[in-house]
N, C-alpha and C positions, 0 to 999 in steps of 0.2 A: 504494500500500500504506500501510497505515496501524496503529497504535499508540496506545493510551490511558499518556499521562502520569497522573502523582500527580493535577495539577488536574484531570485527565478532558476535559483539551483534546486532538484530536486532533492527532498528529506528525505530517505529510505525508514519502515519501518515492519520492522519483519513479524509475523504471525507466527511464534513458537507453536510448533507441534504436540509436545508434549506438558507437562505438569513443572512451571516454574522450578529449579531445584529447590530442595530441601535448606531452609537456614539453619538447621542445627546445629553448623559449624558455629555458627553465630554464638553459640554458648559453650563451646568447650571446655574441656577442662583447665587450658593455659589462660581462658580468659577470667578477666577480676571476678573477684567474687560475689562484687555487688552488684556487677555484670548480669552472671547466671542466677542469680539471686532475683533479681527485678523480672528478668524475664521467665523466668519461672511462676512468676506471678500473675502473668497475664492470661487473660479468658481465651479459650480454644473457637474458635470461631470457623462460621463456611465461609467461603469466600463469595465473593459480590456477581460471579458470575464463573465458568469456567475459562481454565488456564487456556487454552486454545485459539482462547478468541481475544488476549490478550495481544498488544502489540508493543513489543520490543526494539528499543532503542539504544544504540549500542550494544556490549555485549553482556549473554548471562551473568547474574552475579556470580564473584568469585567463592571461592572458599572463606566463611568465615562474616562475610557479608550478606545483612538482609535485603531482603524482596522489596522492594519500593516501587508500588502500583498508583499512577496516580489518574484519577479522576481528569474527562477534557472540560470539565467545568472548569476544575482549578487553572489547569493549562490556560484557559484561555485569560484569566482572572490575572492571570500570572503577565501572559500576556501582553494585557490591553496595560498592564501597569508599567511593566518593564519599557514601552517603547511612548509612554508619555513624556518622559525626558529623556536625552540620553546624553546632556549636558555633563548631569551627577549620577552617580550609584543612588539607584535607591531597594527598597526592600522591604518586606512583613513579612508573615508568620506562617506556617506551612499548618493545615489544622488538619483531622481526621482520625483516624483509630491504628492501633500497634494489637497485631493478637498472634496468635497461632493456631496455625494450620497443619495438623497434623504432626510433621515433626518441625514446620517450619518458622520461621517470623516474618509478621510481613507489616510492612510500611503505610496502609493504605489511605492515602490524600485525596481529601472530598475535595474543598476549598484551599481559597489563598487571601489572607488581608493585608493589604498596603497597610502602611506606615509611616505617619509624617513625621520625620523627625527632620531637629535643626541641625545634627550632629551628620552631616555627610558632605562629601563633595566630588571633583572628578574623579579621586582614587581612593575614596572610601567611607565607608557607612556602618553606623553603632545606631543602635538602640537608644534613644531620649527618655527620661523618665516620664515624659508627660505621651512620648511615641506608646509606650510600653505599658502605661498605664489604659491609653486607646485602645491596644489591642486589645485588654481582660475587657474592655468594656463591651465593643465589638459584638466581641465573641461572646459573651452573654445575651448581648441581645439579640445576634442572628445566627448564631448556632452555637448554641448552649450544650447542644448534644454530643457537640466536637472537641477533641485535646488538641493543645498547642504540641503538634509533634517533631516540631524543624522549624526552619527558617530557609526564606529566599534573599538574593540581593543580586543588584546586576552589576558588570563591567563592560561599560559603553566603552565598545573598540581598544577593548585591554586585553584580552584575550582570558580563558577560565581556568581559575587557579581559588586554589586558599593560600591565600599573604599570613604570615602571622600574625597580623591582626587578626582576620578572619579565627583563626585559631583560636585564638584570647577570646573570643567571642562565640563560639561555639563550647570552647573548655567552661566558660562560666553559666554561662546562661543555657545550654543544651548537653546535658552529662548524663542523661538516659541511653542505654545500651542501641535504642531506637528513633531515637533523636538525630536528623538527618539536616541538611543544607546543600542548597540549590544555589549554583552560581550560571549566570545567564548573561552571555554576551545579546544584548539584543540587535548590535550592528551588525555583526559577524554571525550572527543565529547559531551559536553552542552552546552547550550546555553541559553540563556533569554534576551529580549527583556527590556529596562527601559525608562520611558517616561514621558512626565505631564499628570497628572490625578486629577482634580479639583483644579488648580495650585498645587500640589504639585509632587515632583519626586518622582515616586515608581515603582515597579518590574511589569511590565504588564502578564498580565497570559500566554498569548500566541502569537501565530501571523500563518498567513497562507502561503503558499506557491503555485506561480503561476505556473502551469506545463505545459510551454508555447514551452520548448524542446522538454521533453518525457511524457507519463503521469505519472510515477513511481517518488518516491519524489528523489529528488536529494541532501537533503541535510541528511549528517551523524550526525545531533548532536540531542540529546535527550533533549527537554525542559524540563528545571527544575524549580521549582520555588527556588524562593531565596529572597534576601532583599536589601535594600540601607543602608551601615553601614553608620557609624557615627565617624568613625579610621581610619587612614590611613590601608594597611594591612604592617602588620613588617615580616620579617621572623625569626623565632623562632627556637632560639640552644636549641639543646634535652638537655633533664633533667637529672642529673644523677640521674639515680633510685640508685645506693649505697651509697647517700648521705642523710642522717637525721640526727635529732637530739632527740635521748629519754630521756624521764626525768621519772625519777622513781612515780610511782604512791604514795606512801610515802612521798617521799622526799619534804622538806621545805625549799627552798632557804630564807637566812638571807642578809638582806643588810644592811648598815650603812646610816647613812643621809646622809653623802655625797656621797656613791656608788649612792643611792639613787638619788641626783641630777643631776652625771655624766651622769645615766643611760639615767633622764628625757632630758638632755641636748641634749645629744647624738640622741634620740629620735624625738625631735624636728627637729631637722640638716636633717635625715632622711626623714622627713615629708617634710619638706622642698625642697631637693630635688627630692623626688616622685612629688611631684606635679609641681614643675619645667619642670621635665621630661615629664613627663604625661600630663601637662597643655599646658604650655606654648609654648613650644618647636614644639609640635604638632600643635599649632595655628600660631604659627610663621611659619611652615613649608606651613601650607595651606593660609597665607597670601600668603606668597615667589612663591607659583603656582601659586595662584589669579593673583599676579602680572606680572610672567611668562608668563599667557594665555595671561591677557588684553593688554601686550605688543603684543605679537606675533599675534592677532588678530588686534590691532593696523598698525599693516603693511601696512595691505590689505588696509584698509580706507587713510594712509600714501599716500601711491603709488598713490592714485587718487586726493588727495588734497595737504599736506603740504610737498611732498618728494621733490618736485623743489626748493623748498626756506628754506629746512630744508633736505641737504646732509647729512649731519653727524649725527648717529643717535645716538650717546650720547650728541648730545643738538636738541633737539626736540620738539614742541609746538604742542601736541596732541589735547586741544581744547584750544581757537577756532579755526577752522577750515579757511584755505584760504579762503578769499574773502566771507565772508558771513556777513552778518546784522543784529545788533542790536540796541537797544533803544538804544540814548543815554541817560544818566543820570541814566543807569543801573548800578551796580560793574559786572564786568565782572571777570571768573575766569580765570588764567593762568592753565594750567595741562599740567606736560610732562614729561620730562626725562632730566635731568642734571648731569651728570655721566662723565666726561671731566678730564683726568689725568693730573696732575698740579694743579688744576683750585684751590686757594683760597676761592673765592667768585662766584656767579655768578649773573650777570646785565638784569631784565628785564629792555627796557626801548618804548619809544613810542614816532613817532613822525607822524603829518600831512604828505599824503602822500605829494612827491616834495618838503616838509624841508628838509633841512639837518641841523636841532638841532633837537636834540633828546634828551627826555628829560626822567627823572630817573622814574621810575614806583616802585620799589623795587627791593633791594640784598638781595638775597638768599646764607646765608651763610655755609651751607651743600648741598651735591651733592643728590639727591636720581634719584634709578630708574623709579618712577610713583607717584608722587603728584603734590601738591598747590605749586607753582612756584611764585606767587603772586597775588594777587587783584588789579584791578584797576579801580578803581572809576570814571567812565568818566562823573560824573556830571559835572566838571570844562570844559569839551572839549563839542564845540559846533557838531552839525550833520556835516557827513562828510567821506573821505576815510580818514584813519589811518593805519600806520606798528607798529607791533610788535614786537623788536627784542630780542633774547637771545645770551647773548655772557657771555664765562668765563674766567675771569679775575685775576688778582694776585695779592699780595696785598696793590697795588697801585691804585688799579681799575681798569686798565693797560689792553685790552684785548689780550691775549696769541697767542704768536707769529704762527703762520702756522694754527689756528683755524679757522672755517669757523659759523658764526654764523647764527640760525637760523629766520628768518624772515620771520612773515604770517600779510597782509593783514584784514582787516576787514573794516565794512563801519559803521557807526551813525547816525542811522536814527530818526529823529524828531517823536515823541511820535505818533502823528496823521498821520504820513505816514504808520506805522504799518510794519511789516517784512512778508517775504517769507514764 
Protein backbone atom coordinates (compact mmCIF):
# COMPACT_ATOMS: atom_id res chain seq x y z
CA UNK A 1 0.00 0.00 0.00
CA UNK A 2 1.08 3.13 -0.80
CA UNK A 3 0.83 7.13 -0.20
CA UNK A 4 2.15 10.33 -1.85
CA UNK A 5 4.21 12.56 0.52
CA UNK A 6 4.70 16.52 0.06
CA UNK A 7 7.97 15.49 -2.21
CA UNK A 8 5.53 13.08 -4.38
CA UNK A 9 7.91 10.31 -3.21
CA UNK A 10 6.07 7.26 -2.65
CA UNK A 11 5.64 5.95 1.28
CA UNK A 12 5.83 2.04 1.11
CA UNK A 13 3.85 0.39 3.73
CA UNK A 14 3.89 -3.25 4.00
CA UNK A 15 0.88 -5.67 5.00
CA UNK A 16 2.62 -8.40 7.49
CA UNK A 17 1.56 -11.79 6.85
CA UNK A 18 1.73 -13.09 9.97
CA UNK A 19 1.06 -12.20 13.84
CA UNK A 20 3.32 -9.12 14.95
CA UNK A 21 6.35 -10.84 16.84
CA UNK A 22 6.04 -11.64 20.35
CA UNK A 23 7.43 -8.75 22.87
CA UNK A 24 8.49 -10.97 25.44
CA UNK A 25 11.93 -10.13 24.99
CA UNK A 26 10.75 -6.86 26.12
CA UNK A 27 10.90 -8.39 29.60
CA UNK A 28 13.75 -10.48 30.17
CA UNK A 29 15.44 -11.57 32.43
CA UNK A 30 18.65 -8.89 31.95
CA UNK A 31 16.10 -6.26 31.97
CA UNK A 32 15.40 -3.84 35.23
CA UNK A 33 13.52 -5.18 37.45
CA UNK A 34 11.10 -2.47 37.66
CA UNK A 35 11.07 -3.00 34.11
CA UNK A 36 9.40 -6.65 34.24
CA UNK A 37 7.89 -5.74 37.30
CA UNK A 38 5.58 -2.83 35.67
CA UNK A 39 4.93 -4.91 32.88
CA UNK A 40 3.81 -7.63 34.56
CA UNK A 41 1.25 -5.71 35.78
CA UNK A 42 -0.54 -4.83 32.97
CA UNK A 43 -4.13 -6.32 31.76
CA UNK A 44 -3.93 -9.01 28.89
CA UNK A 45 -5.93 -7.74 26.20
CA UNK A 46 -7.33 -8.68 22.30
CA UNK A 47 -6.19 -6.64 20.07
CA UNK A 48 -8.14 -3.87 18.09
CA UNK A 49 -8.20 -5.84 15.14
CA UNK A 50 -6.07 -8.63 13.48
CA UNK A 51 -2.36 -8.61 12.80
CA UNK A 52 -2.69 -9.19 9.17
CA UNK A 53 -4.32 -6.40 8.24
CA UNK A 54 -1.86 -4.33 10.08
CA UNK A 55 0.41 -2.11 8.17
CA UNK A 56 4.01 -1.99 8.70
CA UNK A 57 6.54 0.76 8.60
CA UNK A 58 9.96 0.13 8.41
CA UNK A 59 11.20 -2.90 9.92
CA UNK A 60 9.76 -5.70 12.43
CA UNK A 61 10.43 -5.00 15.86
CA UNK A 62 13.64 -6.17 17.08
CA UNK A 63 14.50 -8.35 19.89
CA UNK A 64 13.76 -6.94 23.12
CA UNK A 65 11.45 -4.01 21.77
CA UNK A 66 7.79 -3.46 21.95
CA UNK A 67 4.84 -3.42 19.31
CA UNK A 68 3.90 0.17 18.61
CA UNK A 69 0.43 0.12 16.65
CA UNK A 70 -0.66 3.37 16.07
CA UNK A 71 -4.12 4.48 15.24
CA UNK A 72 -4.48 6.85 11.58
CA UNK A 73 -6.53 9.07 13.79
CA UNK A 74 -3.45 9.82 15.67
CA UNK A 75 -1.39 9.90 12.57
CA UNK A 76 -3.15 12.29 11.01
CA UNK A 77 -3.53 14.43 14.48
CA UNK A 78 0.07 14.17 14.47
CA UNK A 79 0.06 15.34 11.36
CA UNK A 80 -1.87 18.20 10.80
CA UNK A 81 0.29 19.47 13.92
CA UNK A 82 3.80 18.76 12.87
CA UNK A 83 3.47 20.63 9.53
CA UNK A 84 1.63 23.82 11.11
CA UNK A 85 5.02 25.26 11.70
CA UNK A 86 8.06 24.05 10.67
CA UNK A 87 9.97 27.22 11.65
CA UNK A 88 10.21 25.58 15.52
CA UNK A 89 10.16 21.92 16.91
CA UNK A 90 7.11 21.58 18.26
CA UNK A 91 5.34 18.52 20.03
CA UNK A 92 2.55 16.62 22.61
CA UNK A 93 1.75 13.64 24.05
CA UNK A 94 1.23 10.33 22.47
CA UNK A 95 -2.07 8.83 24.50
CA UNK A 96 -3.75 5.38 24.37
CA UNK A 97 -3.23 1.94 26.06
CA UNK A 98 0.03 -0.51 26.97
CA UNK A 99 -1.33 -4.24 27.54
CA UNK A 100 -0.44 -7.63 26.58
CA UNK A 101 -1.10 -9.94 24.18
CA UNK A 102 -0.51 -13.01 24.62
CA UNK A 103 3.16 -13.22 25.33
CA UNK A 104 3.45 -9.88 23.93
CA UNK A 105 3.50 -5.85 24.79
CA UNK A 106 2.10 -3.70 22.75
CA UNK A 107 2.06 0.02 22.36
CA UNK A 108 -1.28 0.85 21.14
CA UNK A 109 -1.83 4.89 20.14
CA UNK A 110 -5.47 6.09 19.72
CA UNK A 111 -4.64 9.85 19.72
CA UNK A 112 -2.00 12.62 19.77
CA UNK A 113 -2.36 16.24 21.66
CA UNK A 114 -0.28 19.33 20.68
CA UNK A 115 1.25 21.30 23.14
CA UNK A 116 1.91 24.89 23.44
CA UNK A 117 4.72 25.49 25.09
CA UNK A 118 7.01 28.79 25.36
CA UNK A 119 10.07 26.54 25.93
CA UNK A 120 11.06 25.43 22.07
CA UNK A 121 12.78 26.75 19.14
CA UNK A 122 14.44 25.78 15.62
CA UNK A 123 16.44 22.91 17.46
CA UNK A 124 14.53 22.15 20.28
CA UNK A 125 11.56 21.45 22.56
CA UNK A 126 10.68 20.73 26.42
CA UNK A 127 7.64 20.43 28.17
CA UNK A 128 6.23 24.02 29.94
CA UNK A 129 4.63 23.77 33.20
CA UNK A 130 1.62 25.42 32.05
CA UNK A 131 2.21 23.04 28.24
CA UNK A 132 2.11 20.13 30.65
CA UNK A 133 -0.37 21.12 32.93
CA UNK A 134 -2.78 21.53 29.29
CA UNK A 135 -2.02 18.30 28.51
CA UNK A 136 -3.71 16.43 32.05
CA UNK A 137 -6.33 18.93 31.39
CA UNK A 138 -6.98 17.95 27.75
CA UNK A 139 -6.83 14.69 28.39
CA UNK A 140 -9.49 14.72 30.95
CA UNK A 141 -11.67 16.35 29.14
CA UNK A 142 -11.59 14.60 25.67
CA UNK A 143 -10.25 11.22 26.47
CA UNK A 144 -10.37 10.50 29.95
CA UNK A 145 -10.37 6.96 28.96
CA UNK A 146 -6.61 7.34 27.41
CA UNK A 147 -2.84 7.13 29.21
CA UNK A 148 -0.37 9.44 28.44
CA UNK A 149 1.92 6.75 26.83
CA UNK A 150 4.87 8.63 24.99
CA UNK A 151 5.52 11.73 23.44
CA UNK A 152 5.88 13.37 19.96
CA UNK A 153 8.13 16.27 18.67
CA UNK A 154 9.25 17.24 15.34
CA UNK A 155 12.74 18.34 13.51
CA UNK A 156 11.87 20.73 10.79
CA UNK A 157 14.60 19.60 8.06
CA UNK A 158 17.12 18.39 10.92
CA UNK A 159 16.82 15.02 10.14
CA UNK A 160 15.44 12.10 13.02
CA UNK A 161 17.41 11.46 15.82
CA UNK A 162 17.21 11.70 19.89
CA UNK A 163 19.82 14.71 20.90
CA UNK A 164 20.60 14.21 24.57
CA UNK A 165 18.28 16.42 25.38
CA UNK A 166 15.66 14.49 23.97
CA UNK A 167 17.10 11.98 26.28
CA UNK A 168 16.80 14.07 29.40
CA UNK A 169 13.41 14.27 28.43
CA UNK A 170 12.36 11.13 27.99
CA UNK A 171 14.70 9.65 31.15
CA UNK A 172 12.45 12.12 33.22
CA UNK A 173 9.37 12.45 32.34
CA UNK A 174 8.70 8.86 30.36
CA UNK A 175 10.53 5.96 32.42
CA UNK A 176 7.79 3.25 31.96
CA UNK A 177 9.04 0.17 30.21
CA UNK A 178 6.26 1.22 27.55
CA UNK A 179 6.62 4.76 27.25
CA UNK A 180 7.65 5.59 23.68
CA UNK A 181 8.78 8.85 21.52
CA UNK A 182 8.17 9.84 18.09
CA UNK A 183 10.49 12.12 16.22
CA UNK A 184 9.12 13.52 12.80
CA UNK A 185 10.80 15.23 10.39
CA UNK A 186 7.85 16.90 8.78
CA UNK A 187 10.01 18.54 5.78
CA UNK A 188 11.96 15.56 4.95
CA UNK A 189 8.79 13.16 5.91
CA UNK A 190 10.79 10.48 8.41
CA UNK A 191 10.07 9.36 11.17
CA UNK A 192 11.25 6.75 13.97
CA UNK A 193 9.90 5.53 16.76
CA UNK A 194 12.56 5.42 20.27
CA UNK A 195 11.72 3.48 23.26
CA UNK A 196 13.14 1.19 26.28
CA UNK A 197 14.54 -1.92 25.17
CA UNK A 198 16.05 -4.08 27.98
CA UNK A 199 16.03 -0.96 30.04
CA UNK A 200 17.91 0.83 27.89
CA UNK A 201 16.64 3.88 25.28
CA UNK A 202 17.28 3.17 21.77
CA UNK A 203 15.95 3.64 18.20
CA UNK A 204 13.09 0.88 17.67
CA UNK A 205 13.16 -0.53 14.18
CA UNK A 206 9.74 0.12 13.28
CA UNK A 207 6.01 0.38 14.32
CA UNK A 208 2.74 -0.50 12.59
CA UNK A 209 -0.16 1.30 11.46
CA UNK A 210 -3.88 0.78 12.26
CA UNK A 211 -6.07 1.28 9.07
CA UNK A 212 -9.09 1.77 11.16
CA UNK A 213 -10.27 4.93 8.45
CA UNK A 214 -9.36 3.67 5.17
CA UNK A 215 -7.37 0.71 4.23
CA UNK A 216 -4.58 2.63 2.25
CA UNK A 217 -1.72 3.92 4.90
CA UNK A 218 -2.33 7.32 5.94
CA UNK A 219 0.79 8.38 7.01
CA UNK A 220 3.47 10.38 4.71
CA UNK A 221 6.74 9.66 6.51
CA UNK A 222 9.27 7.05 5.53
CA UNK A 223 10.80 5.08 8.46
CA UNK A 224 14.21 5.49 8.92
CA UNK A 225 16.47 4.14 11.16
CA UNK A 226 18.62 6.39 13.18
CA UNK A 227 20.22 6.48 16.62
CA UNK A 228 20.13 8.04 20.24
CA UNK A 229 23.02 10.74 20.38
CA UNK A 230 24.82 11.50 23.05
CA UNK A 231 25.11 15.80 22.16
CA UNK A 232 22.82 18.07 22.22
CA UNK A 233 22.30 18.97 18.37
CA UNK A 234 24.12 22.63 17.67
CA UNK A 235 23.42 24.37 14.47
CA UNK A 236 26.43 24.75 12.48
CA UNK A 237 27.94 28.13 10.56
CA UNK A 238 29.34 26.98 7.06
CA UNK A 239 32.90 26.68 6.79
CA UNK A 240 34.75 29.00 4.62
CA UNK A 241 36.07 26.69 2.10
CA UNK A 242 38.62 29.84 1.09
CA UNK A 243 40.06 29.80 4.38
CA UNK A 244 43.40 27.44 5.05
CA UNK A 245 46.58 27.51 6.14
CA UNK A 246 49.78 25.87 3.81
CA UNK A 247 52.82 25.21 5.12
CA UNK A 248 55.51 24.49 2.70
CA UNK A 249 56.52 20.99 2.56
CA UNK A 250 60.23 22.06 3.17
CA UNK A 251 59.99 24.43 5.36
CA UNK A 252 61.32 24.21 9.10
CA UNK A 253 59.69 26.57 11.56
CA UNK A 254 62.51 27.65 14.21
CA UNK A 255 61.22 28.75 17.65
CA UNK A 256 63.12 30.10 20.62
CA UNK A 257 62.52 28.68 24.38
CA UNK A 258 60.43 31.15 25.07
CA UNK A 259 58.35 31.34 21.73
CA UNK A 260 58.43 27.86 22.69
CA UNK A 261 56.78 28.26 26.17
CA UNK A 262 54.30 31.18 24.99
CA UNK A 263 53.27 28.69 22.31
CA UNK A 264 52.87 25.61 25.08
CA UNK A 265 51.12 28.38 27.28
CA UNK A 266 48.80 29.53 24.88
CA UNK A 267 48.09 25.93 24.02
CA UNK A 268 47.08 24.87 27.28
CA UNK A 269 44.46 28.04 27.74
CA UNK A 270 43.18 26.41 24.44
CA UNK A 271 42.63 23.00 25.91
CA UNK A 272 41.24 24.49 28.50
CA UNK A 273 38.63 26.05 27.08
CA UNK A 274 37.65 23.38 24.47
CA UNK A 275 36.91 21.20 27.03
CA UNK A 276 35.00 23.84 29.16
CA UNK A 277 33.17 24.36 26.11
CA UNK A 278 32.72 20.86 25.17
CA UNK A 279 32.41 19.43 28.78
CA UNK A 280 31.14 21.37 30.95
CA UNK A 281 28.95 23.75 29.47
CA UNK A 282 27.03 20.88 27.79
CA UNK A 283 26.42 19.17 31.04
CA UNK A 284 25.43 22.01 32.66
CA UNK A 285 23.05 22.75 29.93
CA UNK A 286 21.49 19.06 30.31
CA UNK A 287 21.44 19.55 34.20
CA UNK A 288 19.51 23.03 33.50
CA UNK A 289 16.73 20.67 31.34
CA UNK A 290 16.90 17.97 33.81
CA UNK A 291 15.91 20.60 36.11
CA UNK A 292 13.60 22.38 33.68
CA UNK A 293 11.44 18.88 33.06
CA UNK A 294 11.43 17.71 36.84
CA UNK A 295 10.07 21.06 37.72
CA UNK A 296 7.41 21.33 35.13
CA UNK A 297 6.60 17.73 35.68
CA UNK A 298 6.54 18.62 39.26
CA UNK A 299 3.30 20.75 38.79
CA UNK A 300 1.13 18.16 37.95
CA UNK A 301 2.00 16.17 41.23
CA UNK A 302 1.87 20.02 42.86
CA UNK A 303 -1.74 20.65 41.81
CA UNK A 304 -2.98 17.58 43.70
CA UNK A 305 -0.83 17.80 46.86
CA UNK A 306 1.24 20.64 48.19
CA UNK A 307 -0.31 23.70 45.77
CA UNK A 308 -2.93 24.64 48.63
CA UNK A 309 -0.40 25.24 51.32
CA UNK A 310 2.47 26.19 48.93
CA UNK A 311 0.88 29.34 46.44
CA UNK A 312 4.00 30.79 45.45
CA UNK A 313 5.80 28.71 43.49
CA UNK A 314 9.37 30.20 44.16
CA UNK A 315 9.00 28.79 47.68
CA UNK A 316 7.81 25.30 47.39
CA UNK A 317 8.22 21.93 49.28
CA UNK A 318 8.30 19.21 46.46
CA UNK A 319 8.84 16.39 48.98
CA UNK A 320 7.56 15.52 51.24
CA UNK A 321 4.41 15.59 50.13
CA UNK A 322 1.20 16.98 52.19
CA UNK A 323 -0.01 14.89 54.65
CA UNK A 324 1.74 11.77 54.24
CA UNK A 325 3.65 9.33 56.88
CA UNK A 326 6.66 8.59 58.08
CA UNK A 327 8.87 6.65 60.63
CA UNK A 328 9.74 8.75 63.18
CA UNK A 329 13.21 8.65 64.14
CA UNK A 330 13.82 8.74 60.37
CA UNK A 331 16.07 12.05 58.64
CA UNK A 332 13.60 13.20 56.50
CA UNK A 333 14.76 15.10 53.24
CA UNK A 334 13.52 18.60 52.47
CA UNK A 335 13.47 19.04 48.38
CA UNK A 336 12.19 22.05 46.53
CA UNK A 337 12.45 25.37 45.18
CA UNK A 338 13.64 28.58 46.96
CA UNK A 339 14.16 31.20 44.31
CA UNK A 340 12.30 34.20 46.33
CA UNK A 341 13.62 37.81 45.10
CA UNK A 342 15.03 39.80 48.06
CA UNK A 343 15.38 36.71 50.17
CA UNK A 344 18.93 36.77 52.04
CA UNK A 345 18.44 33.58 53.71
CA UNK A 346 15.81 31.16 53.72
CA UNK A 347 14.17 29.38 57.09
CA UNK A 348 13.04 25.72 57.18
CA UNK A 349 11.58 25.26 60.22
CA UNK A 350 8.86 22.71 62.17
CA UNK A 351 6.45 22.62 64.44
CA UNK A 352 3.75 20.02 66.25
CA UNK A 353 0.62 20.54 64.57
CA UNK A 354 -1.65 23.35 66.94
CA UNK A 355 1.82 24.88 68.28
CA UNK A 356 2.50 27.81 67.41
CA UNK A 357 6.40 27.67 68.32
CA UNK A 358 8.16 26.68 65.76
CA UNK A 359 11.16 25.76 65.93
CA UNK A 360 14.54 26.18 63.45
CA UNK A 361 15.19 22.85 61.33
CA UNK A 362 17.90 24.61 59.18
CA UNK A 363 18.87 28.15 56.96
CA UNK A 364 19.57 27.69 53.70
CA UNK A 365 21.78 30.28 52.74
CA UNK A 366 21.57 30.33 48.74
CA UNK A 367 18.37 30.30 46.76
CA UNK A 368 18.24 27.32 44.15
CA UNK A 369 15.61 26.01 41.72
CA UNK A 370 15.46 22.04 42.68
CA UNK A 371 17.55 20.70 45.69
CA UNK A 372 18.28 19.76 49.59
CA UNK A 373 16.57 22.44 51.27
CA UNK A 374 17.58 20.61 54.42
CA UNK A 375 17.47 17.56 56.61
CA UNK A 376 15.66 16.99 59.49
CA UNK A 377 16.27 14.40 61.99
CA UNK A 378 13.15 13.71 63.60
CA UNK A 379 14.63 11.33 66.13
CA UNK A 380 14.24 14.14 68.85
CA UNK A 381 10.25 14.51 67.99
CA UNK A 382 8.04 11.87 69.30
CA UNK A 383 5.19 10.11 66.64
CA UNK A 384 2.60 12.48 65.68
CA UNK A 385 1.17 15.28 63.17
CA UNK A 386 3.85 17.93 62.39
CA UNK A 387 4.18 21.30 59.68
CA UNK A 388 6.76 22.05 57.68
CA UNK A 389 7.38 25.59 56.89
CA UNK A 390 9.50 27.41 54.25
CA UNK A 391 9.71 31.17 54.52
CA UNK A 392 12.53 33.74 53.11
CA UNK A 393 13.94 35.99 55.12
CA UNK A 394 16.42 38.86 55.38
CA UNK A 395 19.10 39.23 57.02
CA UNK A 396 17.77 39.57 60.30
CA UNK A 397 15.95 36.32 59.88
CA UNK A 398 13.00 38.62 59.53
CA UNK A 399 10.49 36.87 57.13
CA UNK A 400 9.90 39.25 53.99
CA UNK A 401 7.35 41.48 53.81
CA UNK A 402 4.08 40.42 51.30
CA UNK A 403 5.72 36.74 51.19
CA UNK A 404 3.56 33.90 51.54
CA UNK A 405 5.26 30.96 52.90
CA UNK A 406 5.07 27.41 52.14
CA UNK A 407 3.77 24.92 54.51
CA UNK A 408 3.01 20.96 54.13
CA UNK A 409 1.90 18.67 56.71
CA UNK A 410 3.39 15.40 57.51
CA UNK A 411 2.45 12.67 60.32
CA UNK A 412 5.36 10.33 62.61
CA UNK A 413 4.47 7.28 62.89
CA UNK A 414 5.83 4.85 65.62
CA UNK A 415 8.27 2.26 64.04
CA UNK A 416 5.77 -0.73 64.70
CA UNK A 417 2.64 1.15 63.28
CA UNK A 418 4.53 0.97 59.82
CA UNK A 419 3.26 3.42 56.83
CA UNK A 420 0.84 3.56 53.85
Amino acid sequence: MTSVSRSDKPVEAQTPSTDPPPADDAVKPEAPAAHREAVAALPFRQLPAPADQWLLHGEMPASGQPVVLMHQTAALQIIAHSRSNTNYELGGALLGHAYRHKTGLIVEIKAALPAVSADHGPVHFTFSADSWSKLHRDRSAHYSNLDIIGWFHTHPDLGVFYSSDDVVVHTAAFTLPWHVGLVVDPIRDEAAFFGWANGKLSALAGFYELPERQPQTQIPWRAVRTSVWDRPYEMQAPSDQDSHIVLARNSRPRFSGREIGLVASAAALLLSFFLIVGGVLPLQRRVNLLETTVLNLSQVSLAEGNSLTCPDPRLRILTPLDDQTYLAGADLQIIGTADYPGARRYQIDVRPTGNNEWQLIDRLRKGTRLGLLAEWATGQNPPGAYEIRLSPVDSNNIRLTGSSPCVVAVNLAAPNAGTP
